[in-house]
C-alpha positions as CSV (number, residue, x, y, z in Angstrom):
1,X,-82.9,-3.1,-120.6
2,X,-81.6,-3.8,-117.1
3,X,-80.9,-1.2,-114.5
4,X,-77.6,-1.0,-114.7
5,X,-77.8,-0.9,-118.7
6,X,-79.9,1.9,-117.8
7,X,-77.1,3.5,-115.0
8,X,-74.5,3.2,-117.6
9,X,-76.3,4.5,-120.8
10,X,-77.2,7.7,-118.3
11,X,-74.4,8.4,-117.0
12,X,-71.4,7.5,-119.5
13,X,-70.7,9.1,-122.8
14,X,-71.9,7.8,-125.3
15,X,-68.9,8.2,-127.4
16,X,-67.2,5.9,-124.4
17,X,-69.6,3.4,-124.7
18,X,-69.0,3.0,-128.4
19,X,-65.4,2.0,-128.3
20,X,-63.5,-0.9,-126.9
21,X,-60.8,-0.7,-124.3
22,X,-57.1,-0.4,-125.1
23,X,-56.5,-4.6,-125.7
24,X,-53.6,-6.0,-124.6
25,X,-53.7,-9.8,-125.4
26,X,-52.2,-12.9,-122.7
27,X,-48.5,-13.4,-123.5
28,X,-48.2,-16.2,-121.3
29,X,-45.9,-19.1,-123.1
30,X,-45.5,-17.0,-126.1
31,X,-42.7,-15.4,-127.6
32,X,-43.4,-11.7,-126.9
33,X,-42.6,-10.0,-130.1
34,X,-45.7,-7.1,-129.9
35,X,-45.3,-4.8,-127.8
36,X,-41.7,-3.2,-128.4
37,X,-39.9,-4.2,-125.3
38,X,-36.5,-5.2,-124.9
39,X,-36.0,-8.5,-123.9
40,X,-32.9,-8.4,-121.7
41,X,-33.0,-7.7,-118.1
42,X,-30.0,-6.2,-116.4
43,X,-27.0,-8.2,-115.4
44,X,-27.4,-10.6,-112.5
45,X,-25.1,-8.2,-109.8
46,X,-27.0,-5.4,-110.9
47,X,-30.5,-7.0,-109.8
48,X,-29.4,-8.0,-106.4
49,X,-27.9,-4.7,-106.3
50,X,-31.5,-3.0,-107.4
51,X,-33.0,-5.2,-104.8
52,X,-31.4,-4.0,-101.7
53,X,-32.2,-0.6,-102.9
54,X,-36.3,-1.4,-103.9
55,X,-36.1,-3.3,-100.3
56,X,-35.5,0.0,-98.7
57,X,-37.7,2.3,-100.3
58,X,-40.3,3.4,-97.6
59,X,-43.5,2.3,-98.9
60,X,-45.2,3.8,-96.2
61,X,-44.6,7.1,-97.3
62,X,-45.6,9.1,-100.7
63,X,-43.1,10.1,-103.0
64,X,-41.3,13.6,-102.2
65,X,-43.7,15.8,-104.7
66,X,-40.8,17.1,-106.4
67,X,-39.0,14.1,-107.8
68,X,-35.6,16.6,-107.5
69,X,-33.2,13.8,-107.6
70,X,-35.1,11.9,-110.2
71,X,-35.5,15.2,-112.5
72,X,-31.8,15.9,-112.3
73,X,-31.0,12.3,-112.8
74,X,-32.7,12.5,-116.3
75,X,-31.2,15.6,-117.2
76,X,-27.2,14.9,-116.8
77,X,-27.7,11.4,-118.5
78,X,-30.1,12.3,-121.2
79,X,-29.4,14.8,-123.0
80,X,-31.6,17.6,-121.6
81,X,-30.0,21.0,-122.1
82,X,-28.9,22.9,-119.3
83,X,-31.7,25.5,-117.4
84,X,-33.9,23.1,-118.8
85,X,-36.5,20.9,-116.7
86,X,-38.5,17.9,-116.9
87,X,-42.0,16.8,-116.2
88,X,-42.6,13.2,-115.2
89,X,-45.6,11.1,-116.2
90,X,-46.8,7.5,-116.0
91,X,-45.6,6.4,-118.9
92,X,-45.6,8.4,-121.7
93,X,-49.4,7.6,-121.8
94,X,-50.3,10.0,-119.0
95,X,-48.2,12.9,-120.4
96,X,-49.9,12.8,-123.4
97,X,-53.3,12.9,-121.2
98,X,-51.6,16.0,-119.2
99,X,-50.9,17.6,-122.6
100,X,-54.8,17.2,-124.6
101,X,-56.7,18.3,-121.1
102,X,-54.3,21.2,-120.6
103,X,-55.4,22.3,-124.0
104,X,-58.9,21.6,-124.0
105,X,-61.0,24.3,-123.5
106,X,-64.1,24.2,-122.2
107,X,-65.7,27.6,-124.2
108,X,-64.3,26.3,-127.7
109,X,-63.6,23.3,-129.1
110,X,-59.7,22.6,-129.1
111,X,-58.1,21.1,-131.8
112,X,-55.4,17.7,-131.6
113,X,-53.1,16.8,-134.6
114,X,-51.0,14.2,-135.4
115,X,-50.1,12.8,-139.0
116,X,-51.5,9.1,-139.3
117,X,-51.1,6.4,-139.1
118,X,-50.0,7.2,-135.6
119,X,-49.9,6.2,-131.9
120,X,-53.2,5.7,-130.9
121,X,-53.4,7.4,-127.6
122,X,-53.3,10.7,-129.7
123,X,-56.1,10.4,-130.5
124,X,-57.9,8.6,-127.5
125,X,-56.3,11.4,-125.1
126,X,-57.7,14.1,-127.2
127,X,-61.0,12.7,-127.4
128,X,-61.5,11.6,-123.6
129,X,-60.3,15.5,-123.1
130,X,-62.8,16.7,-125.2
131,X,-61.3,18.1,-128.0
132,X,-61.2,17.3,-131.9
133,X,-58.6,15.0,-133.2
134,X,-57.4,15.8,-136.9
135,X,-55.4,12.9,-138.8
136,X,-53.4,13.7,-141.7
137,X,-52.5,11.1,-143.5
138,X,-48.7,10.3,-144.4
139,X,-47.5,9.8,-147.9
140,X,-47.8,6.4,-149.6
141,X,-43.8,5.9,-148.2
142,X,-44.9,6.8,-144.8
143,X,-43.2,10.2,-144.9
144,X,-44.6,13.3,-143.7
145,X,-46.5,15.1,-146.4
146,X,-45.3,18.5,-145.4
147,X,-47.8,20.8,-147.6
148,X,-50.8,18.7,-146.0
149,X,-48.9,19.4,-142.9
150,X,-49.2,23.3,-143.4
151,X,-52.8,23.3,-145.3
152,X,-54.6,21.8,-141.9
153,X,-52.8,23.5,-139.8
154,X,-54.1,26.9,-141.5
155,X,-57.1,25.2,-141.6
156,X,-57.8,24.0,-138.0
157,X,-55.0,26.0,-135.7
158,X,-54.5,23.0,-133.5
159,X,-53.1,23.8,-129.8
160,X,-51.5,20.5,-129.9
161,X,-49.6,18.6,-132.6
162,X,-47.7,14.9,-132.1
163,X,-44.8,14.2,-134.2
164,X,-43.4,10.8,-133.7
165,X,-39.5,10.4,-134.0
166,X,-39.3,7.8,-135.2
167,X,-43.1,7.0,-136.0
168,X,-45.0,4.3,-134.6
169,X,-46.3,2.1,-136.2
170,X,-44.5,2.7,-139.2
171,X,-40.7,2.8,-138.0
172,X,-39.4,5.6,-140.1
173,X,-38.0,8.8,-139.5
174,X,-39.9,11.7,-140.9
175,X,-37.6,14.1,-142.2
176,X,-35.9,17.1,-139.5
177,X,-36.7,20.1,-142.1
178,X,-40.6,18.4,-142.4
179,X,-40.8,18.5,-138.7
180,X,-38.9,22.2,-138.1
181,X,-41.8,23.5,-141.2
182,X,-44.3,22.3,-139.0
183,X,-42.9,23.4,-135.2
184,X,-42.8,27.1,-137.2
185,X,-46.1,27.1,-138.8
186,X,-47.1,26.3,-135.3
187,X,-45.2,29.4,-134.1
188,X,-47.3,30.9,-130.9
189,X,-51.0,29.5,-131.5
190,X,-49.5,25.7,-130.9
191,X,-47.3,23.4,-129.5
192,X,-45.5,20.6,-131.3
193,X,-44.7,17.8,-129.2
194,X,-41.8,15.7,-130.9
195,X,-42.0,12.2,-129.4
196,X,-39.2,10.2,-129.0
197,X,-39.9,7.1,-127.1
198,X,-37.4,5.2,-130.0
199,X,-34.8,7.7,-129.7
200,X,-32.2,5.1,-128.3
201,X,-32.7,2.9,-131.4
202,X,-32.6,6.6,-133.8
203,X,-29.8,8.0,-131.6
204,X,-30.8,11.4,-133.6
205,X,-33.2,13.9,-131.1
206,X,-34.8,17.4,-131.2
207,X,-34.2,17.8,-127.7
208,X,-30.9,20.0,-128.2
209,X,-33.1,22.5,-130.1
210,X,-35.7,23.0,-127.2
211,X,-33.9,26.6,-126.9
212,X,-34.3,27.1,-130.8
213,X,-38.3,26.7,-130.6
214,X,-40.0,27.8,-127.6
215,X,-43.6,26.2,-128.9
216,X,-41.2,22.5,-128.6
217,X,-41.9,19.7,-126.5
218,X,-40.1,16.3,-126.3
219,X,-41.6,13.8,-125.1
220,X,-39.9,10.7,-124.0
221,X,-40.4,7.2,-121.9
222,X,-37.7,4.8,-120.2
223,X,-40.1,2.0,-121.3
224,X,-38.3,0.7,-124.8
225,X,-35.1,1.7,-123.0
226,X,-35.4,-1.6,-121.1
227,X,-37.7,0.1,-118.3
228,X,-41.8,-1.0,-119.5
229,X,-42.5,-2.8,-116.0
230,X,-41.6,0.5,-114.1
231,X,-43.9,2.9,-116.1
232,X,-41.9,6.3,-116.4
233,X,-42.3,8.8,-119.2
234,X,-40.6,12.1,-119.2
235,X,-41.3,15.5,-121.2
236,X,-39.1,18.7,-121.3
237,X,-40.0,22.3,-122.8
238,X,-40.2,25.8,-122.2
239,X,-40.2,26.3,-118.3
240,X,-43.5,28.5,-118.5
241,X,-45.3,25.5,-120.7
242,X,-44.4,23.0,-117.6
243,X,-45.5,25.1,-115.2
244,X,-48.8,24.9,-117.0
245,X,-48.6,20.7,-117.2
246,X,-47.5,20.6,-114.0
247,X,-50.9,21.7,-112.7
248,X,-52.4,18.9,-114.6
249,X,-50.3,16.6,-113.4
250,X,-51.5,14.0,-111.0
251,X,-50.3,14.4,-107.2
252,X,-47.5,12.1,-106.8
253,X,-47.9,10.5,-110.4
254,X,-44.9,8.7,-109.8
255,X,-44.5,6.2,-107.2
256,X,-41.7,5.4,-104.5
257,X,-40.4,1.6,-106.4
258,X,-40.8,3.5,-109.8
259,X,-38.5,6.6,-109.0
260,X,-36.1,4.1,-107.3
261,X,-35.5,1.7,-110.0
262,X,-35.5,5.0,-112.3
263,X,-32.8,6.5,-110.2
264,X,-30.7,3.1,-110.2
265,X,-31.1,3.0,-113.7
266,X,-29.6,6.0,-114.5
267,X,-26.8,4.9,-112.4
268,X,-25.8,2.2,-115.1
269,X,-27.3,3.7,-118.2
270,X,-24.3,2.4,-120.3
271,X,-25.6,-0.8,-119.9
272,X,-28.8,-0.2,-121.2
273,X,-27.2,2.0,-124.0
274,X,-25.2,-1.4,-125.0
275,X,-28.4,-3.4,-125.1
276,X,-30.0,-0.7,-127.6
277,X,-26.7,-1.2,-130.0
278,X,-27.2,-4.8,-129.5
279,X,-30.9,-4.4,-130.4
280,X,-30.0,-2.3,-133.7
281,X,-27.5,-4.7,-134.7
282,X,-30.6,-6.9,-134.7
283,X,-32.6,-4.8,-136.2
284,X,-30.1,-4.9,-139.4
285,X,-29.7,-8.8,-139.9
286,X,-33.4,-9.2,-139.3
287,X,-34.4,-6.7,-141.8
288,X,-32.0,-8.0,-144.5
289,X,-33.3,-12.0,-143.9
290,X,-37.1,-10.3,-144.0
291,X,-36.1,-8.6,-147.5
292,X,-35.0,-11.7,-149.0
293,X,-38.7,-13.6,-148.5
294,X,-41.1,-13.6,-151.5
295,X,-44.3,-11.4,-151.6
296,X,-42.8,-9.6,-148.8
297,X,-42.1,-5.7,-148.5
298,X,-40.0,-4.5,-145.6
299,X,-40.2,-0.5,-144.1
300,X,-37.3,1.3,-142.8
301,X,-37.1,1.4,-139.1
302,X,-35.2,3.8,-136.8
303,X,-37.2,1.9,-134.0
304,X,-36.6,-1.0,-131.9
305,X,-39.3,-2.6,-134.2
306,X,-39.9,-3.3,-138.0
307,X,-43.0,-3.4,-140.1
308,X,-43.5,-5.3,-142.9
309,X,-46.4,-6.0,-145.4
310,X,-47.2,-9.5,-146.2
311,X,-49.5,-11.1,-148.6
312,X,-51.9,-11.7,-145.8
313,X,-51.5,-10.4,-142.5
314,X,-55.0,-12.3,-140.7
315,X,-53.2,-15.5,-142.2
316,X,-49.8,-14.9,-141.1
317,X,-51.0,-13.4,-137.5
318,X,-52.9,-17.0,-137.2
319,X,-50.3,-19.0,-138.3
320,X,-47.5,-17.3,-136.0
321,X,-50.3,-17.6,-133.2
322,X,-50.0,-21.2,-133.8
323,X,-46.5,-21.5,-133.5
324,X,-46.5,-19.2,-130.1
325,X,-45.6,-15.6,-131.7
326,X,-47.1,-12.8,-130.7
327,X,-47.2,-9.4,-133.3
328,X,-49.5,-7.2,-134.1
329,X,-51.1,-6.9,-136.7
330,X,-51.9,-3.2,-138.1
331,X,-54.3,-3.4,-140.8
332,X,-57.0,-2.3,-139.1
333,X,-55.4,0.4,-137.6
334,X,-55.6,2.3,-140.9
335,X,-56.4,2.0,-144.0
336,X,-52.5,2.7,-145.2
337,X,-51.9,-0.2,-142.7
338,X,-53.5,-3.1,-145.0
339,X,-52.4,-6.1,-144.6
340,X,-49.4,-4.9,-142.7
341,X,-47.3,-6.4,-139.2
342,X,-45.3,-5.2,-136.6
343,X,-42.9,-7.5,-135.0
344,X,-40.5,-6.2,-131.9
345,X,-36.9,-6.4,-132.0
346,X,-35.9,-9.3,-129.9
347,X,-32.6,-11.6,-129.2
348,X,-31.1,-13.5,-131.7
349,X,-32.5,-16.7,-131.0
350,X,-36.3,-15.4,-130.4
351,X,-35.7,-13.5,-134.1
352,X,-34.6,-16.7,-135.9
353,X,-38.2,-18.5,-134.2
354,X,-39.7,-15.5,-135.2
355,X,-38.5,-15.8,-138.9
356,X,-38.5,-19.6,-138.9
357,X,-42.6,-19.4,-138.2
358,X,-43.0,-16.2,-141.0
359,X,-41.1,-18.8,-143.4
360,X,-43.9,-21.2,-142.8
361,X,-47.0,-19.3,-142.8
362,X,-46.1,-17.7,-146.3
């Protein structure tokens, strides 16, 4: 053993050094159909326009700590209710974090819960937190299985539950009176964090009823909005809950160019609101040409993204690969997942390549 295999095995966890690091594979001169983003960029005037503003940010400076004209951006164009506030993360990735190590305690062992299959940074942000991370595993239609639901959470009173809305990786909306059972089992030993980075593909939200449950988070991000290179995730709640995350939260989390383009944005969020409709209208044609191929079964998908189960999914992934498509591929995510893919919403002509390589490798 070398000295540094020596430095590293002393000094890192050992349940650190047992995993692999979050992959995300070379997209160069593929089609990029993996990773849920949208594919158009925003009209030519509107760049130049975004330009002018980026070149006068002052990059010399940090960001003023309280993001004041951000924050009240995101509340009059999205939907938070009024008196309500929002906390701002990189990505939704780092509110998660913010969540699992506000919740972590260090004289008991905290407990994480998500039904699963699920986001993965669930769990990762609960264990790199150091609490436990309890799956329970959907119905065999990728539903929530409400009674399992209840049962563990009598069983392990987790601090912290994640209910995605829609789910990822799955696509499908679990059901609003599932969710409410769980955010009142909950009551005031837990908080249920509903996450809605899909909610402009659902266009259906809790966030209304943040007044209705005071143990409710939503969590959202701008990234599948048409946002993913700027990185901005956003979370609103009870104000005495924030005040708590916001003590977690990274000094200035979000930088200057981010909060900029944020702010822009929000300027012209009907145009990204189009590109969503154009997205779902996608969605539907692309589902309906998926249904009709043999040996395949296609999910629901309230998401800008559809799974689908395939007769074999390292044959297809391979063959697709081949042909310069890039999905993922989710069966070893779970064991629900088998032989399962995920491919992204794209534009027309990217969905018909897309389909045109599926056709083949079946």
């Amino acid at each position: 053993m070398t000295s540094i295999d020596k430095l590293v095995e002393n000094t890192i966890r050992a349940d650190v050094r047992e995993i692999g690091s979050y992959h995300v594979p070379d997209a160069t001169g593929y089609i990029k159909l993996d990773a849920m983003e949208n594919p158009y960029e925003l009209p030519e005037e509107l760049r130049r326009e975004l330009g002018a503003r980026l070149a006068d940010a002052a990059l010399n400076r940090y960001p003023v700590p309280s993001y004041a004209t951000l924050k009240g951006k995101i509340c009059a164009s999205l939907g938070v209710p009024g008196g309500y506030d929002v906390l701002l993360g990189n990505g939704s990735d780092e509110l998660i974090a913010i969540m699992a190590t506000a919740i972590a305690h260090q004289d008991r062992r905290a407990v994480v819960m998500a039904p699963v299959p699920a986001f993965v940074m669930f769990s990762r942000s609960a264990q790199f937190a150091g609490a436990d991370f309890v799956g329970v595993p959907l119905k065999e239609d990728f539903s929530l299985d409400r009674e399992a639901m209840l049962a563990a959470i009598a069983e392990h009173k987790p601090s912290l539950v994640f209910l995605a809305y829609p789910n990822n990786p799955t696509g499908n909306l679990f059901d609003a009176a599932d969710i409410e059972a769980v955010i009142r089992a909950l009551g005031d030993t837990g908080i249920a964090v509903v996450d809605e980075a899909y909610q402009p593909f659902a266009r259906t939200s809790f966030m209304g009823r943040l007044p209705e449950f005071p143990n409710l988070v939503v969590m959202r991000t701008l990234s599948k909005l048409g946002l993913a290179g700027i990185r901005l995730g956003y979370l609103s709640g009870a104000a005495a809950l924030l005040e708590q995350f916001e003590k977690v939260r990274p000094p200035y989390n979000v930088n200057v160019l981010t909060q900029v383009a944020a702010e822009f944005a929000l300027d012209h969020i009907d145009v990204l609101d189009r590109q969503a409709e154009q997205l779902n209208a996608e969605r539907t044609r692309l589902a309906a040409e998926l249904g009709k191929l043999p040996g395949v079964e296609v999910f629901p998908s309230s998401a800008n993204f559809i799974s689908l189960r395939v007769p074999d999914a390292e044959k297809t992934c391979a063959r697709l690969h081949s042909e310069r498509v890039l999905i993922k591929n989710l069966s070893k995510m779970h064991k629900m997942l088998t032989n399962c893919i995920r491919v992204t919403i794209s534009t027309p002509d990217e969905n018909t390549q897309f389909l045109t390589a599926l056709k083949a490798s079946l």
